[in-house]
Phi, psi and omega in degrees: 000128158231175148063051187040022178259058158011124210255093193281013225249004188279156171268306223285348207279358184299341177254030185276119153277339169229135238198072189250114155224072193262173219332081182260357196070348189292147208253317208218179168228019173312127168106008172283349172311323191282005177234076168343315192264009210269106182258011158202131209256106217219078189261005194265168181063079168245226193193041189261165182227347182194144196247156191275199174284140174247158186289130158326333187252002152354116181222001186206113207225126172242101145252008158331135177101006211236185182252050184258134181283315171222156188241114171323206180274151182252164194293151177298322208255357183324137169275298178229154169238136192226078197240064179231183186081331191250191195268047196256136182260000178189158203249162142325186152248165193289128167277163196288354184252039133331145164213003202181113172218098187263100217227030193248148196101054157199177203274021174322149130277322190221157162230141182307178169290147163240128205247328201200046173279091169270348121199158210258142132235105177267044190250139164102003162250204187263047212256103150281355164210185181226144169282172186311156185235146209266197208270314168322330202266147213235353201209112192231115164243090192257350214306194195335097147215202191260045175287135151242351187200129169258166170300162159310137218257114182298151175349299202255351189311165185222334186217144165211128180230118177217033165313158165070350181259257186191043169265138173271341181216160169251151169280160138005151176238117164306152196276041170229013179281089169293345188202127175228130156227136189200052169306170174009063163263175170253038153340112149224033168206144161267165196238169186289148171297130181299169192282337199249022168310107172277335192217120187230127163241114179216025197293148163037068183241181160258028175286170239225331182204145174254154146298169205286160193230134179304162200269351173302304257246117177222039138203130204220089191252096174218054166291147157089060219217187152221054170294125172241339181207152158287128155281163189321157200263174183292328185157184228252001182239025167290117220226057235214142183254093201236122168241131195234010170322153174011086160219161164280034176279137186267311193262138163237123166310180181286139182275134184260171199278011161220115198229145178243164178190125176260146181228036207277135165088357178275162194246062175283091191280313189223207189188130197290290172212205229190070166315181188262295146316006186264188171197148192242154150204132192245025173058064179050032177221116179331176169274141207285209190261188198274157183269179181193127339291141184327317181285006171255151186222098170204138190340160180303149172249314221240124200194131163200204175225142163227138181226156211269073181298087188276338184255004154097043210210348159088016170235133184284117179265174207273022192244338172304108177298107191288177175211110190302136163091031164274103151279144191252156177225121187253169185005062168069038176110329191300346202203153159217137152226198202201152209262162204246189167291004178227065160044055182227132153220175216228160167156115170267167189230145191248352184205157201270159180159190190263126157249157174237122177229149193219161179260150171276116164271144195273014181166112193267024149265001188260306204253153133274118160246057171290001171268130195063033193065034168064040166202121177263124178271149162206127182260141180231124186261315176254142181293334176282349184267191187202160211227098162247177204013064169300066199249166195240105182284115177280159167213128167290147185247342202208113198251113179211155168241149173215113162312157188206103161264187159180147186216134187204174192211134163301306192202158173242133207250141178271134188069022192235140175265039171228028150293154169237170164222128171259138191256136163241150168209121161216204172228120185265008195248194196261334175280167152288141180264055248235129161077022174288153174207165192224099180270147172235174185197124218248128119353132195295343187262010182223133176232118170311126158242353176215174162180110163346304196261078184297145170290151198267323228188158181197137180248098176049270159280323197277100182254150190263159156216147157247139204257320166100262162253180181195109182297164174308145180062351151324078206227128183215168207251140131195186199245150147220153193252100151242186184234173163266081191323165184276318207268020170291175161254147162334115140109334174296165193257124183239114195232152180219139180246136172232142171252179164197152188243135008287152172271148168210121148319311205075344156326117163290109209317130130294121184311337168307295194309135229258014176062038183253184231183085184265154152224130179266132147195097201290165188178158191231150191284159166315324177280012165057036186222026207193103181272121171284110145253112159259097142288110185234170216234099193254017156289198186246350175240170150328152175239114181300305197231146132002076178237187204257135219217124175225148207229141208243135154240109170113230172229038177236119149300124175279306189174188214203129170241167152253164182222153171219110183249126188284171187289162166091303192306153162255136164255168180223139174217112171302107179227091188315118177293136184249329213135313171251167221270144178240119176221116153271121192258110175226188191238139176294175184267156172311160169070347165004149125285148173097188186241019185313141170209089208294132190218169160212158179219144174235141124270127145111045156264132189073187225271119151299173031290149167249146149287122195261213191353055159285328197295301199297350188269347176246130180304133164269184193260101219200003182294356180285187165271345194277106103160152166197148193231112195240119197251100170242178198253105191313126193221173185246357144223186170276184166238156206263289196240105191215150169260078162258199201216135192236149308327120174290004182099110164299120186090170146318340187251004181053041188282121171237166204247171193299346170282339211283154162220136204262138160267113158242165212225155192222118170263133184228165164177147173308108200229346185288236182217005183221168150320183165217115160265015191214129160240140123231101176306116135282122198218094182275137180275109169318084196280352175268018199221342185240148182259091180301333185270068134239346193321159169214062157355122172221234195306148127198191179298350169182162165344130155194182169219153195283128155222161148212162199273162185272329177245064173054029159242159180247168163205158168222141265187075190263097174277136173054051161276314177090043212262110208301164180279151178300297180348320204258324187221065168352272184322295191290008197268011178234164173197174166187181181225161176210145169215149197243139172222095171288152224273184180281187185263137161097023165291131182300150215283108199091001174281120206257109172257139169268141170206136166202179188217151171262161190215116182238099192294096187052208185275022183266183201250151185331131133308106156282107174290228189252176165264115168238199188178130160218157189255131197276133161213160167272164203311318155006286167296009235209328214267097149239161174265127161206162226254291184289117185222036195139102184209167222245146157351179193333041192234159206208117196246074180253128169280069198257194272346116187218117017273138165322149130206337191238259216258131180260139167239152209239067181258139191281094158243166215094332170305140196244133164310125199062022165280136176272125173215150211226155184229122126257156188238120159257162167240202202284029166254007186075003205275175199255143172250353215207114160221126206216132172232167159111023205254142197236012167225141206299027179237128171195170205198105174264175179210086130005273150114033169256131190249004161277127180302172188155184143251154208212169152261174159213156166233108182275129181230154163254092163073046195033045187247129183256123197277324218195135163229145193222199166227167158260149164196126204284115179202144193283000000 
């Protein structure tokens, strides 16, 4: 070749047969008559404008790419032609053993007859009709041209693409039609579907109803439509990729058990159920709640708003603020929903009759809802009818700020720098809030290395952050990024407590309250042989009455004191370290504010084995809003989709007390093969054991919104999360939520509450996390006595009688002959009552002479070495 030219001057080239020169520049094909032999000739993306006479035996001509306006006569026996892309305004005419003519992109009006056509791609002209179509063609691609109408479809087609033109109908579909896309018509009816259809693209038409659809079909796109109802799905093993987006559809048929189904733009209130296999995506607007009875569908009817009613006068004006995170309760509980960010809420009915709805208020030191009694009626005779602006007017009674944290983790990883804590903070009270700050205080085992929010200052464990001011209703986040020492242990309790300042109730001093103030604060002596509890009385008043101080080993009450302590004044309750975990308890004087209820807990003290996880099995003391304390169990991973529940529960039986208020934490992580940019968390609420109008949404890993569902279900909605696939980015592949709930009142004694949650990532299938449970018991039940608590490498310390009353005898094995060994006994103020020594064999039998039950220790020493420790216990 030269000069860009074809070189014709070769002897060898008559026995070429095949001929490829694509992009090449080439401008003519002169001399291509000379390669006698040549059936396939592949000339596209050049710079030709016009072809010479071609060899006879031609059967496969690719001029794609090129500029040719017309084409001369084609070789008699030619199979295919591959001519798109150029500037052609009318074809040859065909020969019959044509089977393949790909001609789209270029300025057709028309196509000559087509006789042995097995496919066609015409897409991409000026095409207003089709010739007759032969029986043979099994593959038609016409799209975006100017059709108002097609030919009769043959038999054997397998595939039709007529996207983009201005057809109002379709012919008949042969039953051999595996793919129809017939997109962006003036459509408002399908013909019936063929049985072995797989794929239907019928999006942005006017059609108005589909037909019934083969149970074969696993796509189905027929968004931007004026679809108002669905036919019945084929069936419950129907398996399908259906987006139904911006249609005026109301209604779903029963959903079969692996359905991905897009809804985006729908006026879909509800949903008949919730296979186990399916996936839902909503364009970032939770999934609605389910309908009941399933087979009923119907529009939202009862709609309002609630808002910060400033002139008192029960009408919303446009100068009024709404107010998010309001629940409404429709008939005394029978329904629940909830007011969005912009103080709005929705709710439909399945049956016609009188509802009543009222708002839960969310501090009735704050707020009033005094307009109609807190209750808007509505009767509905019909399903069609509808109710708006139902609104509920708040009115402040109390101008206060009440300051709000919450702190939460998925996991604490041991030795890893990619833990977070989400910190949340606002104001929930009616006031501005000035000069707030946030202190928190980490476990000596836990090191802070970042913060979104930087710390202003730092006290020994205790880092400051300052927020300044925070308006009513406000709430806002941040992450700090910590590690875990490596020399912590598997299984240890890693706990962070946050305050945030000024602290307030809003509460008005009650005149009862004797104006003391208790705090519990444990601590181990240096010599690691000795536990401190200082109760102290850090108020401005005296404590009037009596109250009860209970000292915990493990998850068994050990035993009890009472205190009356003046301000200022302290108790010390004294404990010999074993090994195992200590928690002491005491109670605020009547009428306290707040909800305190002062506890401390030590771990990892004294000798191993240690007792682990006692702490997270108990509530801490955090009902307030000013602090929270959030405690997990140090581990070497995450767990991917998990529920738990804080106090997790004493024992196999998860026991908690009926009083408790549960914190759950909800983990989630990306396991897929993509991204996941939309979670969603579904969450049914034990409604008969939880006070759902207690609910409190608090920390997590990112942004979301809160709903709740008319049947006592909740969800949270983390949109444009991005949450990388694990493969690529582990650490950043988790997330999680945490809410506060309180249980109802008088649950009994054996009342089992269950929980678990669902999870859905984008168009992928459903999650389940695991079921977990915990169980309401009394204090009682908590109550074992136990004796052996501590004893050094060989030695074995058995104690009788215990419980005691006159003389205990004491044998050692493992004692070594003529070793001086000694018994003190205290009791649960550390103080000493009883000491006896001089004993020179591992056998020995005291007389105590104590004559109040109770519970006591004892300390065994060798050579004033301490071998050993229990507990006792004195009973007549």
């Amino acid at each position: 070749m030269t000069a860009n030219q074809l070189d014709t001057t070769c002897s060898t080239i008559t026995n070429v047969s095949s001929l490829i020169i694509f992009n090449a520049e080439i401008q003519n094909l002169t001399g291509v008559k000379y390669f006698d032999n040549l059936k396939y000739l592949d000339c596209h993306g050049n710079l030709l404008t016009q072809l010479p006479i071609l060899p006879a035996g031609i059967i496969s001509l690719n001029i794609n790419d090129n500029k040719f306006s017309v084409l001369p006569a084609l070789p008699a026996g030619i199979a295919q032609l591959y001519c798109s892309n150029n500037k052609l305004v009318e074809l040859p005419p065909l020969p019959p053993t044509l089977n393949l003519l790909s001609c789209g992109e270029n300025e057709l009006i028309s196509l000559p007859p087509i006789t042995n056509l097995t496919y066609l791609n015409a897409t991409g002209n000026n095409l207003t009709s089709l010739p007759d179509l032969p029986s043979a063609l099994e593959n038609l691609v016409i799209s975006d041209n100017q059709l108002s109408s097609l030919p009769e479809l043959p038999e054997g087609l397998l595939l039709l693409w007529c996207n983009n033109n201005f057809l109002s109908s379709l012919p008949s579909l042969p039953s051999t039609l595996t793919e129809l896309r017939c997109a962006t018509n003036v459509l408002q009816l399908l013909p019936d579907l063929p049985p072995n259809l797989l794929y239907l693209g019928c999006a942005t038409n006017q059609i108005t109803t589909l037909p019934s659809l083969p149970i074969t079909l696993n796509t189905l796109l027929a968004h931007d439509n004026a679809i108002t109802e669905m036919s019945p799905f084929p069936g419950p093993e129907f398996s399908c990729e259906v987006d139904i987006s911006s249609n005026p559809i109301q209604c779903l048929p029963q959903l079969p058990d692996s359905l991905h189904l897009i809804f985006c733009n729908t006026p879909i209130t509800c949903i008949p159920n919730i296979p186990p296999g399916s996936t839902f995506y909503n364009c970032n607007t939770p999934l609605p709640p389910l309908c009941s009875p399933s087979s009923v569908c119907i529009p939202y009817n009862i709609s309002g708003y609630s808002f910060e009613d400033l002139d008192a006068d029960c009408i919303f004006d446009s100068d009024e603020s709404p107010l998010a995170g309001r629940l409404i309760v429709i008939n005394s509980g029978q329904f629940y929903t909830s007011t969005d960010a912009n103080g709005y809420y929705a709710f439909a009915v399945d049956t016609a009759g009188t509802y009543q709805l009222s708002q839960v208020n969310p501090n009735d030191v704050l707020w009033l809802l005094p307009c109609n009694g807190n209750v808007q009626s509505v009767t509905i005779n019909a399903l069609t009818d509808t109710f708006n602006h139902r609104n509920f007017p708040n009115h402040v009674s109390s101008y206060c700020p009440l300051p709000s944290v919450d702190i939460a983790t998925a996991a604490q990883l041991l030795c890893s720098g990619n833990n977070i804590y989400s910190v949340e903070y606002g104001n929930k009270g009616t006031l501005t809030a000035f000069n707030t700050y946030i202190e928190i205080t980490f476990d000596p085992e836990i090191i802070p290395l970042s913060s979104t929010l930087p710390w202003t200052s730092v006290n020994g464990n205790t880092f400051r952050f300052d927020i300044g001011t925070i308006s009513p209703g406000y709430h806002d986040s941040f992450i700090i990024t910590d590690s875990i020492s490596c020399n912590a242990l598997i299984d240890q309790t890693a706990c962070v407590k946050a305050n945030i300042f000024p602290a307030s109730t809003c509460e008005p001093i009650n005149s009862v309250w004797d104006q003391s103030h208790l705090k519990v604060t444990g601590s181990c002596n240096s010599t690691n042989d000795t536990l401190q509890f200082v109760i102290k009385n850090e108020g401005e008043g005296d404590m009037i009455v009596n109250n009860t101080v209970t000292i915990y080993e493990d998850d068994l009450l050990m035993g009890s004191v009472t205190i009356d302590l003046d301000s200022g004044d302290s108790l010390i309750i004294k404990q010999p370290t074993t090994g195992a975990t200590y928690r002491v308890e005491a109670q605020q004087s009547a009428g306290h504010p707040g909800k305190s209820h002062p506890r401390d807990f030590q771990e990892l003290w004294g000798n191993a084995p240690y007792s682990l996880n006692k702490i997270i099995p108990i509530m801490q003391d955090d009902a307030d809003e000013w602090v929270e304390i959030d405690c997990h169990l140090i581990t070497s991973s995450y767990y991917a989709n998990l529920k738990s529940a804080q106090p997790s529960g004493v024992g196999p039986d998860h026991l908690i007390s009926p009083t408790d208020e549960l914190d759950y934490i909800i983990q989630f992580q990306n396991t897929g093969a993509d991204t996941a940019y939309n979670a969603l968390i579904i969450d049914t609420l034990d409604m008969e054991h939880l006070d759902i109008t207690s609910i409190q949404p608090g920390a997590a890993s990112d942004k979301y919104s809160f709903f709740v569902h008319s049947t006592g279900v909740v969800s949270f909605a983390f949109n444009n999360i991005y949450l990388p696939q694990s493969n690529l980015n582990e650490p950043g592949s988790h997330g999680f939520v945490k809410y506060k709930i309180r249980q109802k009142e008088n649950n009994t004694s054996g009342t089992e509450i269950d929980y678990s949650a669902k999870l859905l990532f984008d168009y992928n299938a459903q999650v389940n996390t695991n079921l977990g449970f915990v169980s309401i018991a009394g204090r009682d039940n908590l109550y074992m006595p136990s004796s052996h608590m501590f004893s050094n490498t060989g030695y074995e310390i058995a104690v009788s009688p215990n419980p005691f009353k006159d003389f205990i005898q004491f044998t050692i094995e493992g004692a070594a002959l003529k070793k001086n060994y000694s018994v003190t006994i205290i009791n649960l103020l550390g103080e000493t009552l009883f000491t006896a020594g001089e004993f020179h064999f591992g056998e020995f039998l005291i007389n105590p002479a104590i004559k109040e039950e109770g519970i006591y220790f004892y300390k065994v020493y060798e050579e004033n070495s301490l071998i050993g420790a229990g507990k006792l216990i004195r009973k007549e």
